[in-house]
C-alpha positions in Angstrom: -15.9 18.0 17.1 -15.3 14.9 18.6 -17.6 13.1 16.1 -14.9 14.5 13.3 -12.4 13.2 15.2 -13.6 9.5 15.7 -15.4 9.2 11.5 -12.3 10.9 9.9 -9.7 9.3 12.1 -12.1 6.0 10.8 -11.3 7.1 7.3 -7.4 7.8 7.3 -6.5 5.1 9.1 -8.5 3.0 6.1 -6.5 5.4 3.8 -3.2 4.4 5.2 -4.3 0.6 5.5 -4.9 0.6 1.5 -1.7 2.4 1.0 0.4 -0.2 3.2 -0.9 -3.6 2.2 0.2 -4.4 -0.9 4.1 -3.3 0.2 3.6 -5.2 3.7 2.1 -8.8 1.6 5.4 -8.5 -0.7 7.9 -8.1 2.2 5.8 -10.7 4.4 5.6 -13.4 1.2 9.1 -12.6 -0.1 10.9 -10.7 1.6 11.2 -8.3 -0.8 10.8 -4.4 0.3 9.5 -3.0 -3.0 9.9 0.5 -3.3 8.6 0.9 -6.4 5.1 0.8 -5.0 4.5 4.1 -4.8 5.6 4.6 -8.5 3.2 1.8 -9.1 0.4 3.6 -7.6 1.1 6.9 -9.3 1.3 4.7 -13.0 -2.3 3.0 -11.8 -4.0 6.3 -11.6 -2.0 8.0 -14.6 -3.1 4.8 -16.8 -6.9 4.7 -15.9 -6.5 8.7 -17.0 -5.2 7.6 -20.3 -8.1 5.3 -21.2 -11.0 7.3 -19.9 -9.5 10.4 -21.7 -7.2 9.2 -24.6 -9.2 5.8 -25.7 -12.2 6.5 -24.3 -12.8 3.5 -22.5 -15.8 2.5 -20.1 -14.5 3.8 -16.5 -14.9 -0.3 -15.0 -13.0 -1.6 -17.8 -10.3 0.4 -17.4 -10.2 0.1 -13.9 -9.6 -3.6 -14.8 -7.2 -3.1 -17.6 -5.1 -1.0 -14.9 -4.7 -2.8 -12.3 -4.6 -6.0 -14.5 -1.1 -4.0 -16.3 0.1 -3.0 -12.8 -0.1 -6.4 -11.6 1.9 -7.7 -14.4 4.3 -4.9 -14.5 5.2 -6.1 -10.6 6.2 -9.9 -12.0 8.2 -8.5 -14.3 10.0 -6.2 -11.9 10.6 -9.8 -9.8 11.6 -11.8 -13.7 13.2 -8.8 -15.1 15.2 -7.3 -12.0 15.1 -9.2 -8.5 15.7 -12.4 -9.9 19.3 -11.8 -10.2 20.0 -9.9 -6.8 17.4 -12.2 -4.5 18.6 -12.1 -1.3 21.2 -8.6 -1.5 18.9 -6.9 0.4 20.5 -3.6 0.1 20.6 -3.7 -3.9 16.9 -4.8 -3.8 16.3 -1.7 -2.3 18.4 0.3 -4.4 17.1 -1.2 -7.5 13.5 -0.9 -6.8 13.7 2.7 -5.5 15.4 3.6 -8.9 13.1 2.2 -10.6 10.5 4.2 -9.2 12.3 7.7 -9.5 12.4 6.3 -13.1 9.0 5.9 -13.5 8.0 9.2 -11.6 10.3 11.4 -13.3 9.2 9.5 -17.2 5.8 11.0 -16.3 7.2 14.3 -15.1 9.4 14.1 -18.6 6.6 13.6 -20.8 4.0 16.1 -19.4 1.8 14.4 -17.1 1.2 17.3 -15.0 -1.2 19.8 -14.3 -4.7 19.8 -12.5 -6.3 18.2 -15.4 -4.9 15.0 -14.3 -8.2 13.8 -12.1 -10.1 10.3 -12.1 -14.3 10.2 -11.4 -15.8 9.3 -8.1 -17.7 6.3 -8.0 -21.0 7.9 -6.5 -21.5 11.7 -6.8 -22.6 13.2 -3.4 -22.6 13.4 0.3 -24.9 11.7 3.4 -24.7 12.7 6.9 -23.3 10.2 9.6 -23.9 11.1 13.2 -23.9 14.7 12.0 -20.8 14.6 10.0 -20.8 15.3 6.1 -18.9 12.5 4.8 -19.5 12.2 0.5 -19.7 8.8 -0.9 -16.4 7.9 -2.0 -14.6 7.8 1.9 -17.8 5.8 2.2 -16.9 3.6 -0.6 -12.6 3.4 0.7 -13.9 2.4 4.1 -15.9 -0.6 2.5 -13.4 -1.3 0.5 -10.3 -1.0 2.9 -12.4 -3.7 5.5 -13.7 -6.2 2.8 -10.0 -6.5 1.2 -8.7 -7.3 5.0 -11.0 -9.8 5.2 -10.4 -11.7 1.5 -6.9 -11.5 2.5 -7.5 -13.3 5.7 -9.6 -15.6 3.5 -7.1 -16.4 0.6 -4.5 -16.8 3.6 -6.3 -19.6 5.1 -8.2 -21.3 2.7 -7.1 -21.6 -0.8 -4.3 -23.5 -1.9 -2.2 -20.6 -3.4 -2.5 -18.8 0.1 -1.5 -21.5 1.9 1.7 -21.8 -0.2 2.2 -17.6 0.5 2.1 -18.7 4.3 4.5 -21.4 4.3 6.7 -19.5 2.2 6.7 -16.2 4.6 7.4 -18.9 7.5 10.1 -21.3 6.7 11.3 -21.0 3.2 13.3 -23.8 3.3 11.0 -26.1 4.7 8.5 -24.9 1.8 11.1 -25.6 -1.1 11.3 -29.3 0.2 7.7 -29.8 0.0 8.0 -28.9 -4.2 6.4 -25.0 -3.2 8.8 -22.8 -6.1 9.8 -20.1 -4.3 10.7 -17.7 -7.5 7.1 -18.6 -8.2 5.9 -17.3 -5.0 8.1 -14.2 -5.3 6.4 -13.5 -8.9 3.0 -13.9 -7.4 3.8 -11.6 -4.3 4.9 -8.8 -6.4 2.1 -9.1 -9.0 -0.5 -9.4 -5.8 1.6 -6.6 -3.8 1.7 -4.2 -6.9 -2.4 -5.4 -7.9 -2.9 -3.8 -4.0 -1.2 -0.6 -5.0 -3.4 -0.3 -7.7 -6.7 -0.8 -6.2 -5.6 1.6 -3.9 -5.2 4.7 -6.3 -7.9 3.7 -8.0 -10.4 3.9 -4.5 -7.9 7.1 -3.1 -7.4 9.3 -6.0 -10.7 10.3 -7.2 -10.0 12.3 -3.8 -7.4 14.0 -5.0 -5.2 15.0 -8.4 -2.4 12.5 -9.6 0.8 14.0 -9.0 4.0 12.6 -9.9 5.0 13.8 -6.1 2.4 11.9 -4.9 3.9 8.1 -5.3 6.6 9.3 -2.3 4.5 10.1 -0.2 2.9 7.0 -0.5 6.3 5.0 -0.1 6.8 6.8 2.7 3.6 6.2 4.6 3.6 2.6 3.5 7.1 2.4 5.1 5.9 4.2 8.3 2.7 2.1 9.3 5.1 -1.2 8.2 7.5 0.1 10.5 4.8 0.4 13.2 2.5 -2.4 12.6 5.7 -4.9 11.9 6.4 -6.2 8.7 4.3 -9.3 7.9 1.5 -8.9 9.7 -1.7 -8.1 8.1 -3.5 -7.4 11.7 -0.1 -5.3 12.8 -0.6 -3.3 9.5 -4.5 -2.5 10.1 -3.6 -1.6 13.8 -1.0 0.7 12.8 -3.4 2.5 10.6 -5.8 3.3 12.5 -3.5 4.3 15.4 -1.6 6.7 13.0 -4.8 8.0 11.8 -6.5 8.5 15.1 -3.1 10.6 15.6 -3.3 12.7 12.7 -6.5 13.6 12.8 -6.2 14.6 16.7 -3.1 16.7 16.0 -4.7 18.4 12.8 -8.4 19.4 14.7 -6.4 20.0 18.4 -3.2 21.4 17.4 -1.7 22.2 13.8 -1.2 20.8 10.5 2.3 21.4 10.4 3.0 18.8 13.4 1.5 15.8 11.1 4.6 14.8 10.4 6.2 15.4 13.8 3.5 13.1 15.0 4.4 10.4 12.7 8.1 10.4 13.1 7.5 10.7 16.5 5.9 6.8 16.8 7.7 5.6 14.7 10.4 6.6 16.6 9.0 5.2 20.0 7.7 1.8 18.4 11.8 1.5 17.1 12.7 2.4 20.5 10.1 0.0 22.6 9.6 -3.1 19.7 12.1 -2.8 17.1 10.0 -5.6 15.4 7.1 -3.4 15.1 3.8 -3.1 17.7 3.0 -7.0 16.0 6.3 -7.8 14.6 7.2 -11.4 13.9 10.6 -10.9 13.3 13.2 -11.6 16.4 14.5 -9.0 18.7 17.6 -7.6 19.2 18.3 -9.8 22.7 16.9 -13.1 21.2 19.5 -12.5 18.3 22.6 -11.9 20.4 
């Protein structure tokens, strides 16, 4: 039991760390709280469908072709929409969220629903850690989830466009003065925040069916490990995750199902109460405001 416990709590806290980085870098670049990335993810894993099944293409090249169309689709969402309410925080919300419902509910609208609506695993099959069963593909997310923490700490810190992200996310105004374009930046952290969503339904779903439900849920448990971790901080978001998904797990094997989401409300509501900034937060407290 306790081996369950400590590989699957492993393996949903990597879930919710894929599911929360791409809206954490757009908020920490930008300041932008896109809450179309749900919707994005749910369009990733509807278009990779649409070429395996419909055009029959290769499943790597449309894995590229996805996520290569998401990432785009999040500039234009900056070009297209933000540009003209950056910095109304409350209509950047609003706009972003109803884009998403439009996106969910076009899929809804034309059909896409049903069981049918599946993407391949990677690897086919199962191995046996510690005497757990654990297939391939939770293998495969785990990999995945800790290399991409790792290139992001990279990019961060060493290349030039990083660097730019960084001072950006720091002092904005400062940046601008150096010649950094901050629109530009913007662009970029939408394309790179919505390019995250996308390799996360494309490492996620084959776990599951694509659901037009499904891109809510992901909002909201983007928003919740944000909210626990602290917007803007990549090491506040993986900490988050895991503790959420150490907590989920425990309360599914020890207590019930049904208390999942009491569980998560429930820290989210201490964190709020203890560090409204979140458990690594770098944004100022209500006291040093006042």
């Amino acid at each position: 039991m306790l081996e369950n416990v400590l590989i699957y709590g492993l393996i949903n806290g990597m879930v919710l760390a894929l599911l929360a980085i791409g809206f954490a870098l757009t908020f920490g670049i930008s300041g932008i709280a896109n809450f179309a990335h749900g919707a994005l993810y749910i369009l990733t894993g509807y278009t990779v469908w649409v070429f395996l099944h419909t055009l029959g293409t290769p499943y790597l090249l449309a894995i590229f072709l996805a996520m290569a169309i998401t990432a785009l689709i999040g500039a234009a969402i900056y070009n297209v929409i933000l540009l003209r309410i950056r910095g109304m925080r409350s209509s950047e919300i609003i706009a972003t969220f109803a884009l998403a419902l439009a996106i969910l509910e076009a899929f809804r609208f034309f059909g896409f629903v049903g069981a049918k609506y599946t993407l391949p695993t990677f690897v086919e099959g199962s191995v046996s850690v510690a005497g757990v069963i654990v297939d391939y593909q939770r293998l495969i997310l785990i990999g995945v989830g800790a290399g991409l923490v790792g290139l992001l700490w990279f990019f961060t810190h060493y290349t030039k466009t990083g660097l730019a992200f960084r001072a950006i996310a720091q002092v904005e105004r400062t940046a601008l003065t150096l010649g950094i374009d901050s629109d530009r930046m913007a662009t970029l952290s939408l394309a790179f925040g919505a390019a995250l969503a996308a390799l996360a339904a494309i490492v996620l779903l084959p776990l599951g069916q694509i659901t037009v439900e499904t891109g809510l849920n992901v909002l909201l448990n983007a928003l919740a490990i944000c909210i626990l971790g602290g917007l803007g901080s990549v090491t506040g978001i993986v900490a988050a995750s895991l503790l959420l998904g150490y907590a989920q797990i425990i309360t599914v094997t020890y207590i019930a199902p049904h208390w999942l989401m009491v569980v998560t409300l429930v820290a989210i509501f201490v964190v709020l109460l203890v560090k409204p900034s979140g458990l690594f937060g770098k944004q100022k407290e209500l006291e040093e405001r006042v």
